[in-house]
C-alpha positions in Angstrom: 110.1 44.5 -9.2 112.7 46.9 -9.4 110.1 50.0 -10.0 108.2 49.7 -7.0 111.6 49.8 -5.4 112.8 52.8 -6.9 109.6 54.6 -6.3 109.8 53.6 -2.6 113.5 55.2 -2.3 112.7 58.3 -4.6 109.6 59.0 -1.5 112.6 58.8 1.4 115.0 61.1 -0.8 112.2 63.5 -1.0 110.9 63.1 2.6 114.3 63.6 3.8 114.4 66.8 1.6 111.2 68.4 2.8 112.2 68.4 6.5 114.1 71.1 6.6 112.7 74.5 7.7 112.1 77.2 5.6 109.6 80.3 6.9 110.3 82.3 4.1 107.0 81.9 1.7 104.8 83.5 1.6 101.4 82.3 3.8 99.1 84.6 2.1 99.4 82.8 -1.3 96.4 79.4 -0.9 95.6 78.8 -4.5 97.5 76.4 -6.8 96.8 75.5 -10.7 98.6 72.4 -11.9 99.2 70.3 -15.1 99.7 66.9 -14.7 102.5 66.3 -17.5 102.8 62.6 -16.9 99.4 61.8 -17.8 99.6 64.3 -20.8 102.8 62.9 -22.2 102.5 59.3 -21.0 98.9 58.5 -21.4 97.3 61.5 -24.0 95.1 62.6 -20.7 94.5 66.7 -20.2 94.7 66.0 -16.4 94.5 69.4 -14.2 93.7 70.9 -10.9 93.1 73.7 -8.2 94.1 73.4 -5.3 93.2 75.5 -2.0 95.8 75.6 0.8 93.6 75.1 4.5 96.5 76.0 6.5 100.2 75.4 6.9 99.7 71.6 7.0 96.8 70.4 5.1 95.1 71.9 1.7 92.1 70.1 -0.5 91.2 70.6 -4.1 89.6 68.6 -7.2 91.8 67.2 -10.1 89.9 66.8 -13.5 91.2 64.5 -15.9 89.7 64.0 -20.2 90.9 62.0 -22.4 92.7 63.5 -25.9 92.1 60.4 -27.8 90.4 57.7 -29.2 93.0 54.8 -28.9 92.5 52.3 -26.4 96.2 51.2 -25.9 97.2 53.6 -23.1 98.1 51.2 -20.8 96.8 51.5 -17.5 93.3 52.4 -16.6 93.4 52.5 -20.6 89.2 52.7 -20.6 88.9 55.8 -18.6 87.9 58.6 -20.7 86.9 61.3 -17.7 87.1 61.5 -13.6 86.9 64.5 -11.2 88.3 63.9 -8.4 88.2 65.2 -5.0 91.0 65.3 -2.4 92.4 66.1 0.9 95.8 66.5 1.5 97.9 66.4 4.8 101.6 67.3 5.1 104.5 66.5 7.3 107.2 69.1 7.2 107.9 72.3 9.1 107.7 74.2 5.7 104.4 76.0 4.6 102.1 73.2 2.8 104.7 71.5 1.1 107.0 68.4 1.3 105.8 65.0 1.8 102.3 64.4 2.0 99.4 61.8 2.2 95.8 62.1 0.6 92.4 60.9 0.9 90.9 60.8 -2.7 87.2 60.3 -4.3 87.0 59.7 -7.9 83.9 59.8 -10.2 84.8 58.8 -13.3 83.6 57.3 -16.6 84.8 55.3 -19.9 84.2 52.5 -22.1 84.9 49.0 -21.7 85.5 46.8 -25.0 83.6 43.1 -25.7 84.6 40.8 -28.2 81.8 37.6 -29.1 83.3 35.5 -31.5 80.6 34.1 -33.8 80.5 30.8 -35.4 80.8 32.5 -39.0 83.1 34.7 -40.3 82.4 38.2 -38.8 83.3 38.3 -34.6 80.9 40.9 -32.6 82.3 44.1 -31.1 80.4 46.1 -28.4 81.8 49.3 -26.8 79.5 50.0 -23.2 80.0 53.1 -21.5 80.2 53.0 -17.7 80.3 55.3 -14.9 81.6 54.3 -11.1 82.6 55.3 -8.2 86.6 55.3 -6.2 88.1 56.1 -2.9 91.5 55.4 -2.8 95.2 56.9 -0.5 98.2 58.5 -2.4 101.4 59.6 -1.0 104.0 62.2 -2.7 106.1 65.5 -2.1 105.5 68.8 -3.2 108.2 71.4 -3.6 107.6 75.0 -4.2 109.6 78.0 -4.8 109.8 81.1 -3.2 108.0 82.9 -6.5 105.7 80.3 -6.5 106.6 77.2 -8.8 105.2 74.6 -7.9 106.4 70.7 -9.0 105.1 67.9 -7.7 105.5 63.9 -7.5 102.5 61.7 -6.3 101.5 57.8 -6.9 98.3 56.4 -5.2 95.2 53.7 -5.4 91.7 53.6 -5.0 88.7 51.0 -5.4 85.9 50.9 -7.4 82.7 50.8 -5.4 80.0 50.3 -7.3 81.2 47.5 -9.6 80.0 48.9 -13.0 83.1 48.1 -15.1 85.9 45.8 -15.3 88.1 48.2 -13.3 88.2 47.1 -10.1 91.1 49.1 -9.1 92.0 52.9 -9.9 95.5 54.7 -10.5 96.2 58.1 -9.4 99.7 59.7 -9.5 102.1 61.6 -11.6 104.7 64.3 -12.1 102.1 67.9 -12.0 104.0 71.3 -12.4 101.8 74.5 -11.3 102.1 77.6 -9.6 100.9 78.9 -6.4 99.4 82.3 -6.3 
């Protein structure tokens, strides 16, 4: 109980943060790389992105996330092994595409679910089926960016599965992604 607590007051320290006004980037600079370094370090998952800036509020891009290994005790969304996913991103502070934001996401992704059958005799069954389905889902975070063009960025959202092919029924998305914005 206490986490989704914290999280909630870390967002309003960070909102409060990114109201202030700041004209001093530079607006020609609309393409950002990023490593998510939660999922690498938490959850063995390469998960990186582009992003494109649209204008001084909103920006889209595509995160792609593969998994480094083999172990299925990752915790949550342990089964995926790949997603792309799609996003639009709206934000709400005077500064240029930065602060607190909201997204619209899309996630294709894939993975393995396990099955156990326990036989009568001595030997159990175990069958590995791959799946592939389908996610929309919201996430809210703040970005901050430096005036060379660091970027570091906080984000926690939730989408649905759509097309019911796997146990998941609900999809994670969030993190703590560092980049730069060139």
């Amino acid at each position: 109980m206490k986490e989704p607590i914290l999280l909630i007051t870390l967002l309003c320290t960070l909102m409060s943060f990114s109201q202030e006004t700041n004209n001093d980037f530079d607006t020609s600079k609309r393409d950002e790389l990023k490593l998510n370094m939660t999922n690498l370090i938490g959850f063995k998952w390469l998960d990186f992105g582009y992003e494109r800036i649209i204008n001084e509020e909103s920006s889209f891009g595509v995160g792609t996330l593969i998994s480094l290994g083999d172990d299925y005790d990752t915790g949550l969304d342990e089964y995926r092994t790949f997603s792309i996913t799609p996003y639009y991103r709206h934000f709400f502070s005077k500064k240029y595409a930065q602060g607190f934001f909201v997204e619209a996401f899309t996630m294709l992704h894939s993975g393995k679910d396990e099955f156990y059958y326990s036989n009568e005799g001595p030997f159990d069954t175990y069958v590995e089926e791959k799946y592939t389905d389908f996610a929309v889902g919201i996430s809210a975070g703040a970005k901050f960016v430096t005036k060379r063009g660091f970027i570091a960025e906080i984000y926690l959202g939730i989408g649905r599965d759509l097309l019911g092919n796997s146990d998941i029924e609900v999809v994670g998305r969030g993190g703590i992604a560092i980049g730069y914005r060139f």
